[in-house]
Structure formats: structure tokens, C-alpha cells
C-alpha positions in Angstrom: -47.5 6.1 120.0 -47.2 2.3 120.5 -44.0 0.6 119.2 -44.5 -1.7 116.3 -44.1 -4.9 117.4 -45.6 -6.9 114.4 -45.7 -6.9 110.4 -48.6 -5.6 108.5 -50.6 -8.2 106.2 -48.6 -5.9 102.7 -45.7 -6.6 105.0 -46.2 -10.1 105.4 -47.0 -10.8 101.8 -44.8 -13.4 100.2 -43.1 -14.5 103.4 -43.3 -18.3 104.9 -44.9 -18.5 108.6 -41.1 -19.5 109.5 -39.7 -15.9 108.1 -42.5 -13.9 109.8 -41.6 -15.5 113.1 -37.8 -14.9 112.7 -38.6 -11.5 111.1 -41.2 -10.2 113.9 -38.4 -11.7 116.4 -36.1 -9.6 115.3 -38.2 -6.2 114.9 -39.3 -6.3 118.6 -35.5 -6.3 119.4 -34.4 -3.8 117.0 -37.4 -1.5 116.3 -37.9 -0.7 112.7 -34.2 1.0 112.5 -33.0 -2.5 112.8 -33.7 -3.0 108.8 -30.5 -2.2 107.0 -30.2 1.1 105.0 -31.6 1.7 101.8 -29.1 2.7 99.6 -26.9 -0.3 101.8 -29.3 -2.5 100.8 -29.8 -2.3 97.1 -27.4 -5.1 96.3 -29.4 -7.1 98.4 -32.2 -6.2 97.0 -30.9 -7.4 93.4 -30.4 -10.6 94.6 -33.7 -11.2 96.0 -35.2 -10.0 92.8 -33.5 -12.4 90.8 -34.0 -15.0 92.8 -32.0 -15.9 95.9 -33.4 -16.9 99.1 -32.9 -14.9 102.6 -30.3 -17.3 103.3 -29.0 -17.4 99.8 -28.1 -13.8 100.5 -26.8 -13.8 103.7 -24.6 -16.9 102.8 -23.2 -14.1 99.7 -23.1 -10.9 102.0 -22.3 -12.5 106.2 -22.4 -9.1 107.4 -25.9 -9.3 107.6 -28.0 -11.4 109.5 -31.1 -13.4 108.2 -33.1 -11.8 110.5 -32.5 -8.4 109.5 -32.5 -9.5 105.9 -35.7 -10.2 106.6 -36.8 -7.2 108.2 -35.6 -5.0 106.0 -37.4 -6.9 103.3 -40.8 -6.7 104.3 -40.4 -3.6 105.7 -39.7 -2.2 102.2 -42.2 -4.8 100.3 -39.4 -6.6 98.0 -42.0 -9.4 98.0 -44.2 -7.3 96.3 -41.6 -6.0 93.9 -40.7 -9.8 92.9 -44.3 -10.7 92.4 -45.0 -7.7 90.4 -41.8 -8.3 87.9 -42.4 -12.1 88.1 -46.5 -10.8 86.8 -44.6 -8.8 83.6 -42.1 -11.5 82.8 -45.0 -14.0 82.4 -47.1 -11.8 80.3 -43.9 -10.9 78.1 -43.2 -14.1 78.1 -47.0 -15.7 77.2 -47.0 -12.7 74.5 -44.0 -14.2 72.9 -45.0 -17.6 72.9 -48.2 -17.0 71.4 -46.4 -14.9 68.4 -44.5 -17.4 67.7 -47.5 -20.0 67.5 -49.5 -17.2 65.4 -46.3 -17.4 63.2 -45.8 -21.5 62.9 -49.7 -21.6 61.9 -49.2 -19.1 59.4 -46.4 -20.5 58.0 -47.4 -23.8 57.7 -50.9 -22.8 56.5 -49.2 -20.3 53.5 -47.2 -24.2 52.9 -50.3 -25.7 52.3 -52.1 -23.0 50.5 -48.7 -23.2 47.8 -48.5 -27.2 47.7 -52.6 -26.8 47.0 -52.3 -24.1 44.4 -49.3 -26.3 42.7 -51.6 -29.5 42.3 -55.4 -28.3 42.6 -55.5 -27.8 38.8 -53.6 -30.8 37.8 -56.4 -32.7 39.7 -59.1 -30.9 38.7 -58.5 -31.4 35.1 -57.6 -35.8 35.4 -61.2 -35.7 37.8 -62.8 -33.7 34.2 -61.0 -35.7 31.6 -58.7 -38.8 32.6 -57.9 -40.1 29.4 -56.3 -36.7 28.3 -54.3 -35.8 31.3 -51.6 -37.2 33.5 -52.0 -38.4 37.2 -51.5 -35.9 39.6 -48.8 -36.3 41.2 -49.8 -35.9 44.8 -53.0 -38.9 44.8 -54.2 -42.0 47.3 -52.5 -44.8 45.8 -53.4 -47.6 48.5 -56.0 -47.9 51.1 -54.0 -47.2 53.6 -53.3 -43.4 52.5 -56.8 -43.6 51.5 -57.6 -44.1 55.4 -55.2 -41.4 56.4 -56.9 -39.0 53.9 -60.7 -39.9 55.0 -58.8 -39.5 58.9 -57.0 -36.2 58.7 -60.7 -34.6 56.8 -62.3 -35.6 59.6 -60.3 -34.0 62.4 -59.7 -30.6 60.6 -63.4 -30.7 60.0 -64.3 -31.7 63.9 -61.9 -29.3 65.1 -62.8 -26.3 62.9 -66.5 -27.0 63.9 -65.7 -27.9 67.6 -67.2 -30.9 67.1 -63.9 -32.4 68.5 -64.7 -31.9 71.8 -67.9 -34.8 71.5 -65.3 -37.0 69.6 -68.5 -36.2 66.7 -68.3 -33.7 63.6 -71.6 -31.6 62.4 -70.9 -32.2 59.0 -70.4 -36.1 59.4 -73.6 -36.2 61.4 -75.7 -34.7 58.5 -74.3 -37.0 56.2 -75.7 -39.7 58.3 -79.2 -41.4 57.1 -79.9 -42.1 60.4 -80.0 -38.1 61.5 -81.9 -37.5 58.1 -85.2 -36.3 59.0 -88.4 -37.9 58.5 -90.5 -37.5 55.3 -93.6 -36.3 55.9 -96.5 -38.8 55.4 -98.7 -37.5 52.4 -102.6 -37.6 53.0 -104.6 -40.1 50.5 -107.1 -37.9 49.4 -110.8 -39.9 49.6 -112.1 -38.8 46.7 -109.8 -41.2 44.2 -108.6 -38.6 40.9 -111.0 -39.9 37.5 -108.4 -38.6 34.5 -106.2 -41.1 33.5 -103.6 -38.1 33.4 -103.6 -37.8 36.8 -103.7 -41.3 38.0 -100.7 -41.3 35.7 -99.0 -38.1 37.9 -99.4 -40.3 40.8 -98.0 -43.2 40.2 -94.8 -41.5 38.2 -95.0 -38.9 41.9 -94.9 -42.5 43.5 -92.2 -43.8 41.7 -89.5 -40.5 42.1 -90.3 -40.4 45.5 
């Protein structure tokens, strides 16, 4: 049986071109019983995992050599370990953050659906009967809040509508004459109508339209 003399690709997953080198180096010296033992190298291990470099390791336990740091590392896949925990911490992690976002939208949505339920009637009933009935107290007093307003409608109706993308909202675009389509043209009849009433129709039909 031929002596290993090189890492396997899973072996060399996660290691620089540098480390390989240094790490190969060393197992055609040592043979595979150069990596340290496993139980002897579980403290090690728990540094790697967290973080620390081969030579951030060495430089905390001398004893052992970069080298066989390195051997013993790819020889037991820690790189594959670390990728694998770094994989579940950024799931938990992206779980957590979207919660949380789930929770601010719902929170400040449930604050808008109370400040809207608190003065929705007050302005419903000044818009049926001003004379009778106090201003609201939440109302567009100036142009400027009156752009602001017109502003804010328009984003949370592009963006609900994903209109925002086109810088362009569906619902502004069909209240724009310009997109309104084009009447149909009405065919004269030739033969002209004789009863007053319905020369009468016409021209009222005319006059609507």
C-alpha cells in the first residue's frame, strides 16, 4: 500500500495554498501518525472552532508545531466542522434578525392602526358636517405638511404595488388622463333620425358626452 504523501480535496478544504504546502511538508516526514492525538487535541480543536488561526494556536499551546497543527487538522476535517457551525450560526442568526423585523412592523403598524382608530371618526364626521364639529386634531395645516402627506401616500402606495421599483405607481398612472383610454369614435348613421324626439336624444347624448 503506497504511503500517503498528499491531502485529499475534503482534506484540503478550508486551507490557504501556504497551509497545504507546510501541511503536506510535514505529512511526508511524519506519515499520518505525525497529527497529534485526538483526545490531546481537543483543546486545540476549541480554539480553531472559535476562531483562532494555526498560528494563533501554536502561539497559546508551543508544544506543538504549526505544521502538525495543521496536519492534524485536515486530517480530522476541523475546516469542515467550522464551516458547518459558521452555516448554523448564520441561519440562527438571520432567523433572529428577521423576528425581530417581523416584530418592529407589527408593532409600529398596531401604532398606526390605534392613532387611526383614535381620529378616523373625528374626521369623518368635520368632512360630513363642519359647521357642527370640531377640527380634528391630527389635519394638514400648511402646504408644506400637505406635500409631505400627498408624498408619504405615494410611496406606501408604489411600494405596496411594487411600483417602486419603476420610480411609477399603478394607481397614480390610472389617475393620469394621459393613460386614459381612447373613446371610441361613434358611427353617424346615413339615414339622418325624422322625430323631433330623437333629434332631441342626440343632441342631449351629445351634450353629456
Amino acid at each position: 500500500m503506497a504511503l500517503k504523501r498528499n491531502f485529499t480535496d475534503e482534506e484540503k478544504f478550508g486551507l490557504t495554498k501556504e497551509e497545504i504546502k507546510i501541511g503536506e511538508k510535514y505529512l511526508r516526514k511524519h506519515k499520518t501518525a505525525g497529527a497529534i492525538g485526538e483526545a490531546e487535541s481537543m483543546k486545540l480543536y476549541e480554539m480553531y472552532m472559535v476562531g483562532c488561526s494555526f498560528y494563533e494556536i501554536h502561539q497559546q499551546y508551543p508544544q506543538y508545531q504549526v505544521d502538525k497543527i495543521i496536519l492534524t487538522a485536515a486530517l480530522r476535517k476541523w475546516m469542515y466542522d467550522r464551516d458547518k457551525m459558521m452555516g448554523s450560526l448564520r441561519e440562527r442568526v438571520q432567523a433572529k434578525v428577521v423576528k425581530s423585523v417581523i416584530e418592529q412592523v407589527d408593532f409600529l403598524t398596531t401604532m398606526l392602526s390605534v392613532t387611526n382608530a383614535e381620529h378616523l371618526d373625528d374626521m369623518k364626521k368635520y368632512i360630513l358636517d363642519p359647521d357642527n364639529n370640531a377640527k380634528p386634531e391630527i389635519r394638514v395645516q400648511n402646504i408644506k405638511e400637505y406635500k409631505e402627506v400627498v408624498e408619504t401616500l405615494y410611496k406606501l402606495v408604489a411600494g405596496a404595488t411594487g411600483g417602486s421599483k419603476t420610480k411609477a405607481s399603478p394607481m397614480f398612472d390610472a389617475l393620469d388622463p394621459a393613460n386614459k383610454p381612447a373613446q371610441p369614435v361613434k358611427a353617424k348613421s346615413s339615414n339622418a333620425p325624422t322625430d323631433p324626439d330623437d333629434v332631441a336624444s342626440m343632441i342631449a347624448a351629445e351634450i353629456i358626452e
